[in-house]
C-alpha positions in Angstrom: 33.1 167.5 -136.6 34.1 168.8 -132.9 31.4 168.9 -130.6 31.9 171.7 -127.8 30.0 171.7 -124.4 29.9 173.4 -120.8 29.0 171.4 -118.2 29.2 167.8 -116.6 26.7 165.8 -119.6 26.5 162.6 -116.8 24.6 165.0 -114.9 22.6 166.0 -116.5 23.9 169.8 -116.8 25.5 169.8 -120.5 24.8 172.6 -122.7 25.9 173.1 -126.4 28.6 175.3 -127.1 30.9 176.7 -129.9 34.3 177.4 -130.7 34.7 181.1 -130.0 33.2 180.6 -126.8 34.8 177.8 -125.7 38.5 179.9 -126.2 36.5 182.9 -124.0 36.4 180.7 -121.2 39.8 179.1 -121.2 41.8 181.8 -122.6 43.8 182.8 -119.6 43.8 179.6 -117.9 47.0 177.4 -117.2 47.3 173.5 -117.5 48.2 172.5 -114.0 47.3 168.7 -114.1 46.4 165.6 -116.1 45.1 162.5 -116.8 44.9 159.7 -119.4 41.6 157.6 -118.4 42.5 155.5 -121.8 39.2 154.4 -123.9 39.7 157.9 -125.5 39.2 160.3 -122.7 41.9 162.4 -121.0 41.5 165.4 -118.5 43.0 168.5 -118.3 43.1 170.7 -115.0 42.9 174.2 -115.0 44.1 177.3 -113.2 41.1 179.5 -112.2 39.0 176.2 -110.9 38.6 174.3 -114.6 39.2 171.4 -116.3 39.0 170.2 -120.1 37.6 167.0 -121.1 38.7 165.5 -124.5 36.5 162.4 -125.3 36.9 160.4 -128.6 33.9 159.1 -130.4 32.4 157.2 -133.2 30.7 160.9 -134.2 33.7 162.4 -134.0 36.1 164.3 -131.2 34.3 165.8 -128.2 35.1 168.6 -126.2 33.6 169.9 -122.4 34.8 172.2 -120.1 33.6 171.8 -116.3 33.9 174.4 -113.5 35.1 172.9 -110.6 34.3 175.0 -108.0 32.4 173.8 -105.5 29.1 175.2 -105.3 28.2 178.2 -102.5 31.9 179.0 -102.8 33.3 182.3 -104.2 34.7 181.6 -107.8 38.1 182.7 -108.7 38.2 186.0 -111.1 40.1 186.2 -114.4 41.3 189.8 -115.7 43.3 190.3 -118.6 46.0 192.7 -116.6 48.2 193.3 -120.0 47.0 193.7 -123.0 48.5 191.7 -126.7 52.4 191.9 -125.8 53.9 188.6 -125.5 56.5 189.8 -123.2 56.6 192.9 -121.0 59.1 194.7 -118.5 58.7 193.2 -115.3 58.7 196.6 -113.9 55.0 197.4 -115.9 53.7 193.9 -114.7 54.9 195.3 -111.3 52.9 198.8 -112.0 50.0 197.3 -113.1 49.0 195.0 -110.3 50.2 197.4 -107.5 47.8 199.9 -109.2 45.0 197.4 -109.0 45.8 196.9 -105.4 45.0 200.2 -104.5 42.4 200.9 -106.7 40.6 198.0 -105.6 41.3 198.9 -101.6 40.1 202.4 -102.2 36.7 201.2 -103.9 36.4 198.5 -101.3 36.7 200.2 -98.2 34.2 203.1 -100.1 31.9 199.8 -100.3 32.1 198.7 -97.0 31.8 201.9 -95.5 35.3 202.7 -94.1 36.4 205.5 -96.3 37.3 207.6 -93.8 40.2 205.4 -92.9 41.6 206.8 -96.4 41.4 210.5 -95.3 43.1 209.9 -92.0 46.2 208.3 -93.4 46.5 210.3 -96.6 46.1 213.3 -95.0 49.8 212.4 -93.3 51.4 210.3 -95.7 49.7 210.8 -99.3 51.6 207.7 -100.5 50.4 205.3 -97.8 49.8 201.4 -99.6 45.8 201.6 -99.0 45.6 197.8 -98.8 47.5 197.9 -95.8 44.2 199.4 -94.6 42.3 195.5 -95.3 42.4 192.6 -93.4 44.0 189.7 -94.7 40.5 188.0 -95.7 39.6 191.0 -97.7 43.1 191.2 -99.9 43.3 190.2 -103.1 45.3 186.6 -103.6 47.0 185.8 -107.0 46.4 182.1 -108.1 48.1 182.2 -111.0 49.2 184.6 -113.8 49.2 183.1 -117.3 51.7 184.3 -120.1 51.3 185.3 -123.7 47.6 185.9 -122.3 48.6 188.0 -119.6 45.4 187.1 -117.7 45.7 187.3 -113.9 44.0 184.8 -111.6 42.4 186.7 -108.7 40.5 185.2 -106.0 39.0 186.3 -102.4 37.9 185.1 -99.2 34.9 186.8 -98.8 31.9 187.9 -101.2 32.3 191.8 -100.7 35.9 191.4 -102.1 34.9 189.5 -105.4 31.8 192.2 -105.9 34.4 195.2 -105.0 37.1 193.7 -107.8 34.1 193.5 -110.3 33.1 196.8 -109.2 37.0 198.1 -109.8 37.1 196.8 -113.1 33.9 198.4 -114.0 34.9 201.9 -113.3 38.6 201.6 -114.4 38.3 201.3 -117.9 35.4 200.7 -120.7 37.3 198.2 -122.3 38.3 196.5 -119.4 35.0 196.0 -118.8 33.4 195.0 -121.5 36.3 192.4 -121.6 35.5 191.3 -118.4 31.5 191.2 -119.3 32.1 189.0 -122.1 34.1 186.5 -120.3 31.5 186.4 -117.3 28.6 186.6 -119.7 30.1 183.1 -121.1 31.1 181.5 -118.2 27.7 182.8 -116.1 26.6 179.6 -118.7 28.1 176.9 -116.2 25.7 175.5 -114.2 27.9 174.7 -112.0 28.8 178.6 -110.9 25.5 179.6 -109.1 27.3 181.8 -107.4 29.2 182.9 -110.7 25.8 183.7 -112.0 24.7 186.1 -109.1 27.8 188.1 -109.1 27.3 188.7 -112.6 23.7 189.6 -112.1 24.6 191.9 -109.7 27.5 193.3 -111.7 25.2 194.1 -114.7 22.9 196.3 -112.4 26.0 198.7 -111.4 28.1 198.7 -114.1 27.3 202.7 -114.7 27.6 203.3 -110.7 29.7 206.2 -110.1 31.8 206.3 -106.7 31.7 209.9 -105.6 34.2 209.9 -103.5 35.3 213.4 -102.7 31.8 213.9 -101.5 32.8 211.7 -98.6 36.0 214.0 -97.4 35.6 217.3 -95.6 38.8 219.2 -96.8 40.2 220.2 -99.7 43.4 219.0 -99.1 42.0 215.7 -98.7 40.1 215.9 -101.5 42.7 217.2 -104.0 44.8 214.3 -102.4 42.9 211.7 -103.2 42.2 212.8 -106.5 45.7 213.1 -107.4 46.4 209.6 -106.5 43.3 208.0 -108.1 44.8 210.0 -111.1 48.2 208.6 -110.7 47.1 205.0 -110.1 45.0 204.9 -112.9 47.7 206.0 -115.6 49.6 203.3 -114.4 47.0 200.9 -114.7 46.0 201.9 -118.1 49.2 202.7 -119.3 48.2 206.0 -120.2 49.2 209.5 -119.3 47.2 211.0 -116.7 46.0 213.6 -119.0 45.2 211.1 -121.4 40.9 210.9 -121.4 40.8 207.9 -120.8 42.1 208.6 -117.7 40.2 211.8 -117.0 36.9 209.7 -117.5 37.7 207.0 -115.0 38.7 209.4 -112.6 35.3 211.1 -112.5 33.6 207.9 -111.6 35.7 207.4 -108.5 35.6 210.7 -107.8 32.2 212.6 -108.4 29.3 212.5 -107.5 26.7 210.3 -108.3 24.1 210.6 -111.1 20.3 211.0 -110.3 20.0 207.7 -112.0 22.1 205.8 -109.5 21.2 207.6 -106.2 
């Protein structure tokens, strides 16, 4: 019978695991390297900072996967960015993650207190790319995007960036985020991501946090602006129409205000 574990056993740090979570965690991630240690053991390296360890045994065939990210450093982030199709347009890849990006720079700079930045360049150009609003360490960087899965490999430079991507994800889309829970929820079980385990702590507190955005701007035509482009962006995430409710529901998180509950 297989046995299926998380975490480095010759440290001490080995829990049980099963099947179904096992996939959860490595769903997504790319081989990228490998080694034949002989004696029955060979290792598999990961995209998104893993590695799979296949040991033979007298008991049977032993499976463990091990983060290897080092620990006090910002983990990468894994979000399925397509949904079931095998193969997809390039052009709604292309719509997807240019969506994210501005999604992600317009909760960001709402985080980190520069929001007004938004209002002074929409106001002339209601198209502007937000992200160009970011310095470099705050972008998001692709490590690698896996086929058939379509999971995306997303990883920043700072901690503000990896809680304002968590914090996208939460207001985009229900599903998206309970996705994105589950996998976290599982891999929150390494030992080996402390700071894995924060971020999700954290995340968990503000999943319901509502944005309120148009709050923040003192004109209408600001205001309308924004909305209009939160609208757009997120049919083009979601793949929806913006009239679609879906839609309509995200957009009322970035844009209104907040409840009692989360002031």
């Amino acid at each position: 019978m297989t046995e299926f574990t998380l975490g480095a056993h010759e440290l001490g740090e080995s829990q049980s695991s099963n099947f179904s979570e096992f996939i959860s965690i490595v769903t997504g991630r790319s081989v990228i390297s490998g080694a034949d240690w002989s004696e029955g053991r060979i290792e598999l390296g990961l995209s998104g900072d893993g590695m799979i360890r296949i040991f033979w045994k007298p008991d049977g065939l032993h499976v463990n996967f091990i983060s290897t990210t080092n620990k006090g450093k910002i983990p990468p982030l894994m979000l399925q960015i397509i949904d079931g199709e095998k193969r997809i347009p390039a052009r709604t890849l292309e719509k997807r993650l240019r969506a994210l990006r501005t999604l992600y720079a317009i909760v960001h700079l709402s985080l980190t207190d520069r929001f007004g930045l938004v209002q002074e360049v929409m106001s002339q150009d209601p198209d502007y790319d937000l992200e160009l609003l970011l310095n470099d360490d705050e972008l998001l960087y692709v490590e690698c995007l896996a086929p058939g899965s379509w999971y995306v490999t997303l990883w920043s430079k700072v901690r503000t960036s990896y809680n304002s991507v968590l914090q996208t994800v939460a207001i985009i889309s229900e599903r998206g985020r309970e996705a994105l829970l589950s996998k976290l929820e599982a891999e929150a079980r390494l030992k080996e991501l402390e700071v894995e385990e924060k971020e999700f702590e954290l995340f968990t507190k503000k999943v319901d946090f509502n944005l309120g955005l148009a709050d923040r701007l003192n004109t209408d035509s600001a205001k309308n602006a924004l909305s209009d482009r939160v609208e757009r962006e997120l049919g083009n995430f979601l793949l929806l129409s913006p009239n679609s409710e879906e839609v309509q529901v995200a957009k009322k998180r970035f844009i209104e205000q907040k409840t009692k509950h989360n002031k």
